[in-house]
C-alpha positions in Angstrom: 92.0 167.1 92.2 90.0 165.2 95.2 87.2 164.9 92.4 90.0 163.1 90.3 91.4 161.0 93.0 88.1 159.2 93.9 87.3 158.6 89.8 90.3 156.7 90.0 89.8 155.1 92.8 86.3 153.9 91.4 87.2 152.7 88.2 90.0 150.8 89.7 87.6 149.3 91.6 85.1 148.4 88.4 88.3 146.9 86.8 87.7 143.8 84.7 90.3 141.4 83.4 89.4 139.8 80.3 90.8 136.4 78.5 90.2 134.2 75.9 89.7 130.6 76.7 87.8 126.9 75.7 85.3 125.0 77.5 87.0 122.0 78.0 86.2 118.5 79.8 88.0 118.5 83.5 90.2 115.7 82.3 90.7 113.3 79.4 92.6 109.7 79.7 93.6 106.5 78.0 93.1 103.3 79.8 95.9 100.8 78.8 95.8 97.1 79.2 97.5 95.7 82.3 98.5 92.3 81.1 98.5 90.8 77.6 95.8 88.6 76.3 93.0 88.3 73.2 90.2 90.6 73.0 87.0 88.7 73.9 83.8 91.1 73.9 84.1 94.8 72.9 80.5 97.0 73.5 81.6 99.6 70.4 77.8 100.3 70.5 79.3 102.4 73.0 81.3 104.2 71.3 80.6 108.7 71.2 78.0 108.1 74.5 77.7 108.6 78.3 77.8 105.9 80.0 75.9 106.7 83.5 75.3 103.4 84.9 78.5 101.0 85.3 78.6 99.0 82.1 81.6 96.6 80.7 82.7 97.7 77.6 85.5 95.6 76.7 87.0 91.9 78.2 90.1 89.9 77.7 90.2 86.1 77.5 91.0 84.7 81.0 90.7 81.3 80.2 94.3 79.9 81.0 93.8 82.4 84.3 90.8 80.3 85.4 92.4 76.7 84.6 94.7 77.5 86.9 92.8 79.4 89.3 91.0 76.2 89.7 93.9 73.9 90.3 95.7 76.2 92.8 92.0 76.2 94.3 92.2 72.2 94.3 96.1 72.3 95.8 95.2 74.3 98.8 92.4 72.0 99.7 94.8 69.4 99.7 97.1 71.5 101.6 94.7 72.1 104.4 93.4 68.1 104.6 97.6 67.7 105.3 97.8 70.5 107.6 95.0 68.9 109.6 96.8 65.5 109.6 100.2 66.5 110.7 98.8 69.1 113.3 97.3 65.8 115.0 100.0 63.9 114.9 102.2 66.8 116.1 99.7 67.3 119.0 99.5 63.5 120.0 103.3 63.0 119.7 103.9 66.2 122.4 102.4 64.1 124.7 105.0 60.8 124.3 108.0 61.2 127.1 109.5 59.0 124.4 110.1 61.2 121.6 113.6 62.8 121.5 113.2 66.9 121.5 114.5 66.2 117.8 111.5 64.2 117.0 109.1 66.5 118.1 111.0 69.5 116.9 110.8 67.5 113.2 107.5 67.5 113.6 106.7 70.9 114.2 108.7 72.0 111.0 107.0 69.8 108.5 103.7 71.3 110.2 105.7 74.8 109.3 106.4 73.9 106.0 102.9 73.0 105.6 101.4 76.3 107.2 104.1 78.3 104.6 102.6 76.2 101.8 98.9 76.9 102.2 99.5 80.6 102.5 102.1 80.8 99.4 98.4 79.3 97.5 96.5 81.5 99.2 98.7 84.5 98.1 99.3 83.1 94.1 94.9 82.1 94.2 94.6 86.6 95.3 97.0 87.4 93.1 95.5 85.4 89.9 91.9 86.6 90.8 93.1 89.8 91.0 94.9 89.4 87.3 91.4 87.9 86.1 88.9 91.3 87.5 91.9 93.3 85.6 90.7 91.7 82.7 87.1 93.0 82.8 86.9 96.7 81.9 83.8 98.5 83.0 83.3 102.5 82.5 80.9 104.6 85.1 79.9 108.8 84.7 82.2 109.1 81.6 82.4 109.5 78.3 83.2 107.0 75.9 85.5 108.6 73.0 86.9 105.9 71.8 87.5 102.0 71.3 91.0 101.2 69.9 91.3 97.6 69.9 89.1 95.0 68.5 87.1 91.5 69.3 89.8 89.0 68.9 92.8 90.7 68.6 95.4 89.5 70.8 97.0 92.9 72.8 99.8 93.5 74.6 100.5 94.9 78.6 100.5 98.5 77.9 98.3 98.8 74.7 95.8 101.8 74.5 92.8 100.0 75.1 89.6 103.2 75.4 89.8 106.8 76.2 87.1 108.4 78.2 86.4 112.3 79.1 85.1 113.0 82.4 82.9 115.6 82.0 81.3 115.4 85.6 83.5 119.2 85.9 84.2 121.4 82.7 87.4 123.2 82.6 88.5 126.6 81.8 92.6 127.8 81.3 93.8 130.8 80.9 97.5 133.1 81.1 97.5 135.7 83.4 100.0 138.4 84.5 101.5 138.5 87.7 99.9 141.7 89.0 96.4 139.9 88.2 96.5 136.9 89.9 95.8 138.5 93.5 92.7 140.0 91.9 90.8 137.8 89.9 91.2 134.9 92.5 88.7 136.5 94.2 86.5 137.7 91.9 83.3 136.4 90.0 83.7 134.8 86.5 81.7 135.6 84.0 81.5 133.7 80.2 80.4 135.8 77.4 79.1 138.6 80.0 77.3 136.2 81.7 77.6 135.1 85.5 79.0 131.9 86.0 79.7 129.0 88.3 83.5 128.3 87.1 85.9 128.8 90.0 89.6 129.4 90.1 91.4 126.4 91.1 94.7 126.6 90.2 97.5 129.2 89.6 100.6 128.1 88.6 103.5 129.2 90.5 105.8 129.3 87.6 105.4 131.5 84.2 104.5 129.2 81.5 107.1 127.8 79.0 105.6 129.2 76.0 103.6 132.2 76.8 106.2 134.8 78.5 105.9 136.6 81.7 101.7 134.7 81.8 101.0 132.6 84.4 99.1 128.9 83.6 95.2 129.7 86.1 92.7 126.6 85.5 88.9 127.4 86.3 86.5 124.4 87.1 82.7 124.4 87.4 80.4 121.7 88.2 78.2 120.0 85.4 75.2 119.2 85.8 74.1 117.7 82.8 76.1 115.1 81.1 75.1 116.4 77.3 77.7 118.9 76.7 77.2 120.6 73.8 79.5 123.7 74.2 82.7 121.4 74.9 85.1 123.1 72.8 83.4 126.1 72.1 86.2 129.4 72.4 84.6 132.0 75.0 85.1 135.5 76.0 86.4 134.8 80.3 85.6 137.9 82.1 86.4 138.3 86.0 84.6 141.2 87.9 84.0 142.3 91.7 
């Protein structure tokens, strides 16, 4: 019986929990256009490639943008030539016993009003510089799936503009039982009996919606090469002690 007892207690121990699962890129997105406005430049020569090095892929016209990023530009100088003015003549009229408190007092507001008029310019000139850069898209360490609009078409806010992979982690899910979630957090993974660097990262706390009584666990690895041929490939997940 003792002889029985520790043959359990070994093969327990040698227990391996096996799944199904796809290699998969750590996440996939759609970039949508912020503000509406004609296609200028699309790079489709980009199109199915890594893109390492920051490259723009795609622009929108920001012509009307910079017309009147240049006249707010012109305003403001303006504004400041009159800020300089009336400061001066506020500045030499404190000095007059003359002046009514009124007087002066109407003279510090319009140098006020000036003040709240340069940095209402300032604000609009950020804000349309910041419209414009949103305008320029530029893709860095991703994958370039797919291009959807065109040169010259005219988009709307909120059109799918590109969708990228990132594929700087892989991604591995399985659906576990309950009573082998303590276990295989802590052991090693192994992919088609082979030792791997894949990681559990996540365990749902929640069974899953379509697989009963199996918990959602995703696995992620570091790449470290950008050509991924065995995205997609189904593989035998194996964790062991």
């Amino acid at each position: 019986m003792k002889q029985i007892a520790i043959l359990l207690i070994v093969a327990a121990s040698l227990q391996a929990f096996s799944y199904t699962s796809k290699i998969e890129a750590y996440e996939k997105y759609a970039v949508s256009s912020e503000y509406e406005g004609k296609v200028t430049y699309v790079n489709k020569q980009k199109e199915f490639s890594t893109i390492k090095d920051r490259s723009v892929i795609l622009k929108q016209d920001t012509s009307l943008e910079q017309v009147e990023l240049s006249s707010l530009k012109k305003s403001i100088k303006i504004q400041n030539e009159i800020f300089k003015i009336k400061e001066m003549h506020y500045k030499n009229k404190l000095d007059i016993k003359q002046l009514s408190i009124y007087e002066k007092n109407n003279e510090k507001l319009q140098l006020l009003n000036t003040k709240q008029n340069i940095e209402n310019l300032q604000k609009n000139i950020e804000s349309l510089k910041n419209r414009i850069s949103k305008k320029t898209f530029s893709v860095k360490d991703r994958y370039l799936y797919k291009i959807n609009v065109h040169e010259g078409e005219y988009v709307q806010a909120g059109v799918k503009l590109y969708e990228l992979y990132n594929f700087l982690k892989l991604k591995l899910v399985i659906y576990a039982k309950r009573d082998e979630l303590q276990t295989i957090q802590n052991d090693t993974v192994y992919i088609d009996g082979k030792k791997s660097a894949f990681k559990v990262s996540k365990i749902s706390q929640v069974v899953d919606t379509q697989r009963v009584s199996r918990y959602r666990v995703e696995l992620y690895a570091k790449s470290n090469s950008f050509e991924q041929d065995e995205i997609g490939k189904v593989v035998e997940v194996e964790f062991k002690q």
